[in-house]
C-alpha positions in Angstrom: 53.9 -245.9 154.3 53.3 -243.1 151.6 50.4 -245.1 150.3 48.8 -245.5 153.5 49.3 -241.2 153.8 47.5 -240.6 150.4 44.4 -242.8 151.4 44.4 -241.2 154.9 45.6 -237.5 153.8 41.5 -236.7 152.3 40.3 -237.8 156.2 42.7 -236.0 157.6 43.6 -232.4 155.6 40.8 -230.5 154.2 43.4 -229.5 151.2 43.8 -233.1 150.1 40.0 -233.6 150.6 39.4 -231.1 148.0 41.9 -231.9 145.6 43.6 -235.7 146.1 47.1 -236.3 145.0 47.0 -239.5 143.2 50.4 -238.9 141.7 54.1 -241.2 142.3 55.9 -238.7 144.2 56.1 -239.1 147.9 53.0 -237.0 149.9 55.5 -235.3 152.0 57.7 -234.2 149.3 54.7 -232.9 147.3 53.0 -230.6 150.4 56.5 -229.2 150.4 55.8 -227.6 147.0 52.9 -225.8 148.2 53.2 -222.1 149.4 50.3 -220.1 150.4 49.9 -217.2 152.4 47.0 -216.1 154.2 48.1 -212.5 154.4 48.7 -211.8 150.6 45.8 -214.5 149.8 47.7 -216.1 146.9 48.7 -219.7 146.6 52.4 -220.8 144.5 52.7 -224.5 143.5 56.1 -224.3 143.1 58.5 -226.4 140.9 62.0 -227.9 141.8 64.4 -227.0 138.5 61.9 -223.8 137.8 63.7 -221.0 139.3 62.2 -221.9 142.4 64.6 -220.4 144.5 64.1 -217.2 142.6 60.5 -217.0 142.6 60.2 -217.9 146.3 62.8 -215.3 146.8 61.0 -212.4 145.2 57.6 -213.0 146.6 59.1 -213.1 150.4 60.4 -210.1 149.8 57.2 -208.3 148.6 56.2 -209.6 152.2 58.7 -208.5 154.3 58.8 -204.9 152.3 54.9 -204.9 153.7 55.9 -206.1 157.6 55.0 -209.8 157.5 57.1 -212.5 158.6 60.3 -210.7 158.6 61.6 -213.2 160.6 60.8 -216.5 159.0 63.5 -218.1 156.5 61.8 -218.2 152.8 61.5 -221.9 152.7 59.2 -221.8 156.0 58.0 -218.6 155.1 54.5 -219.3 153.5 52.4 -222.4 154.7 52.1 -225.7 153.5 48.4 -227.0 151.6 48.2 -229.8 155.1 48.5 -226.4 157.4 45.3 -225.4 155.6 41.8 -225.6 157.7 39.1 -226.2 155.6 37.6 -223.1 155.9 40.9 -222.0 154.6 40.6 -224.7 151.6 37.5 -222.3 150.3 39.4 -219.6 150.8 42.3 -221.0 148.3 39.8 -222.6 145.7 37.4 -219.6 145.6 39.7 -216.1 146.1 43.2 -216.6 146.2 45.7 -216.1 143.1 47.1 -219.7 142.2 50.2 -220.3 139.9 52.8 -222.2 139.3 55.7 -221.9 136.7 56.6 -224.4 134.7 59.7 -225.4 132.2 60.7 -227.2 129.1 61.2 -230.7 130.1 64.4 -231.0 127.8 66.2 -228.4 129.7 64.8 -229.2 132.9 65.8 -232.8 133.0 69.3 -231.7 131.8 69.7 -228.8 134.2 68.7 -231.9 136.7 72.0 -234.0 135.7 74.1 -231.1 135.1 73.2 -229.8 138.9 72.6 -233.0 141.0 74.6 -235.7 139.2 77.5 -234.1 137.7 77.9 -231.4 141.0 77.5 -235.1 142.9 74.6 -233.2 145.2 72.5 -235.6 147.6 69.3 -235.8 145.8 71.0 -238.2 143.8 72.5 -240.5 145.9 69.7 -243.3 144.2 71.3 -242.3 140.9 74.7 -242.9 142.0 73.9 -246.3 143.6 72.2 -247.3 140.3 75.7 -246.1 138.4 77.8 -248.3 140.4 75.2 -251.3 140.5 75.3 -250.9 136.4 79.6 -250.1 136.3 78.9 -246.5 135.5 81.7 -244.5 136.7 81.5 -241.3 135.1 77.9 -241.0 133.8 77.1 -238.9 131.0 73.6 -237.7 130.4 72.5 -240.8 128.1 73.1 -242.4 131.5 71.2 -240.4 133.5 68.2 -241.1 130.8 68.7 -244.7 131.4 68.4 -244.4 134.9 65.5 -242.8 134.7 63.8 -244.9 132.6 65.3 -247.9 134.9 62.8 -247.0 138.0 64.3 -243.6 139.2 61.9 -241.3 137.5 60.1 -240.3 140.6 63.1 -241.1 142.9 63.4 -236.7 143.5 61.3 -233.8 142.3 63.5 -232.2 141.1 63.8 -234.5 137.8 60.6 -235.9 138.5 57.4 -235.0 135.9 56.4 -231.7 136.8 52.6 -232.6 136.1 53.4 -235.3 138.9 55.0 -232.7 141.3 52.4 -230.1 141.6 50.4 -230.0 144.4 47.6 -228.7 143.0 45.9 -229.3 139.7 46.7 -227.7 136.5 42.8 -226.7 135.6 43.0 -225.4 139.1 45.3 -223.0 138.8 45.0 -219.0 137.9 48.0 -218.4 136.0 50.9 -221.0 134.2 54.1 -218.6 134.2 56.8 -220.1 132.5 60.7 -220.2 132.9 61.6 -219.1 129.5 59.9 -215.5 129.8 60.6 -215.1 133.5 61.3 -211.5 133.5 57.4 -210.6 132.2 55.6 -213.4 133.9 57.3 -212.6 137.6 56.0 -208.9 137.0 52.7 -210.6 136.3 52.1 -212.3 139.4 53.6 -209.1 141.5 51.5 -207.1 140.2 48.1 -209.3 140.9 49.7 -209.8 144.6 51.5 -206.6 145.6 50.0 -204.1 143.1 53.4 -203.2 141.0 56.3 -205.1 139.2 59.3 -206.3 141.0 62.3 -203.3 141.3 65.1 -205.8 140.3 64.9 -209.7 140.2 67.5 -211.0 142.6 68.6 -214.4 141.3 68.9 -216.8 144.1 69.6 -220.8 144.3 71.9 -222.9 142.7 74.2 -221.1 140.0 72.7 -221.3 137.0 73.8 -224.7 134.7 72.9 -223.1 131.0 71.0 -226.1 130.4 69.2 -224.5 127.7 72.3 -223.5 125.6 73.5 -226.9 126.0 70.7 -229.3 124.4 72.6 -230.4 121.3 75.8 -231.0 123.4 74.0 -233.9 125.8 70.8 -235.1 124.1 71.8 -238.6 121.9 68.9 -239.9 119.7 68.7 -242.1 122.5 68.6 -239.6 125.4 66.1 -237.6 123.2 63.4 -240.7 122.5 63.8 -241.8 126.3 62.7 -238.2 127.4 59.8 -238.1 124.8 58.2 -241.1 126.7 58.8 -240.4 130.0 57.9 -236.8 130.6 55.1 -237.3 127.4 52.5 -236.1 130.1 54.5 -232.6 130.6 54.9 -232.0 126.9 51.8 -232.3 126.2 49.3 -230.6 129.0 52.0 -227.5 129.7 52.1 -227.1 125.9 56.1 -227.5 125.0 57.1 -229.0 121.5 58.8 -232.7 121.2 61.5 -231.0 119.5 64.7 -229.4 121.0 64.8 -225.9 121.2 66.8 -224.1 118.8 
């Protein structure tokens, strides 16, 4: 079924007509990652396991501080890339503000485990049925790896390749903020949307796992070689080293 959407999504949504998702990840679950809001003309590709939550947060309320949507919970809060009319499309690719932010792949892929495995969350229900088909009952990390590299890389977004996630191209976008400095980037998209830094950052979402502090604790030689291949494509074009952070 999500093959038949991708071939049909060009004919059918100007968005996907201008820029085609050829990517694993299912259609659906990829439009979900795009916010854009006609209002405030910018356009946020946002990333599962990226301070999502926060981000999304922050830029709803710049909106509701300036009377739109005040109503409208922040997950249905800005429109999806199939809502867009193609009038619309020209509108995103020509004028509005496009970003995304994006995050180590080591930490990401461990924040992943530590917050959907280990907290036993639904988004990996695949993982745990692959556990129990292999006689894994308390997986550790290494585990996880191997599951991923078994088939379930692209079984969720939020451990999935964030090049594969995105909804809209890399060369496409305005601005790549990352995690690691998201204090000074944040101010750097609120000040191209609402004219002026954020007061406070609110931290929202899941409590925090400290993936980054906890590299050398989790990551085996094996762990570390199996998330070289597999995320090779995110090290690479969103410029992070192969090396653990120190």
């Amino acid at each position: 079924m999500d093959r038949v959407l991708k071939r049909a999504a060009p004919h059918l949504c100007p968005y996907y007509r201008r820029w085609p998702y050829t990517g694993e990840i299912w259609l659906t679950e990829v439009d979900l990652r795009g916010a854009w809001s006609r209002e405030l003309n910018f356009f946020y590709a946002r990333l599962p396991k990226v301070a999502n939550s926060t981000i999304l947060g922050s830029l709803v309320d710049g909106a509701r501080a300036r009377g739109i949507g005040k109503d409208l919970k922040p997950k249905q809060f800005f429109a999806r890339p199939s809502a867009a009319r193609a009038a619309d499309v020209e509108r995103i690719a020509k004028e509005a503000f496009k970003f995304a932010f994006v995050r180590d792949p080591f930490a990401r892929t461990l924040s992943a485990y530590l917050d959907k495995v280990v907290k036993t969350r639904a988004a990996a229900r695949r993982a745990r049925r692959w556990f129990a088909r292999n006689g894994i009952a308390a997986p550790d990390f290494a585990a996880f790896c191997r599951y991923l590299d078994d088939g379930g890389l692209h079984d969720d977004p939020h451990w999935a390749p964030q090049t594969q996630v995105l909804p809209m191209p890399l060369d496409a976008l305005d601005f790549l903020g990352r995690m690691e400095r998201l204090d000074e980037d944040i101010a750097v998209v609120h000040n191209r949307i609402f004219g002026e830094s954020p007061a406070s950052l609110q931290r929202r979402g899941p409590k925090p796992t400290g993936s980054s502090n906890r590299l050398a604790e989790h990551y085996t030689e094996d762990a570390l070689a199996i998330v070289r291949r597999l995320y090779a494509a995110d090290f690479e074009k969103l410029g992070y080293p192969l090396q653990l952070p120190r």
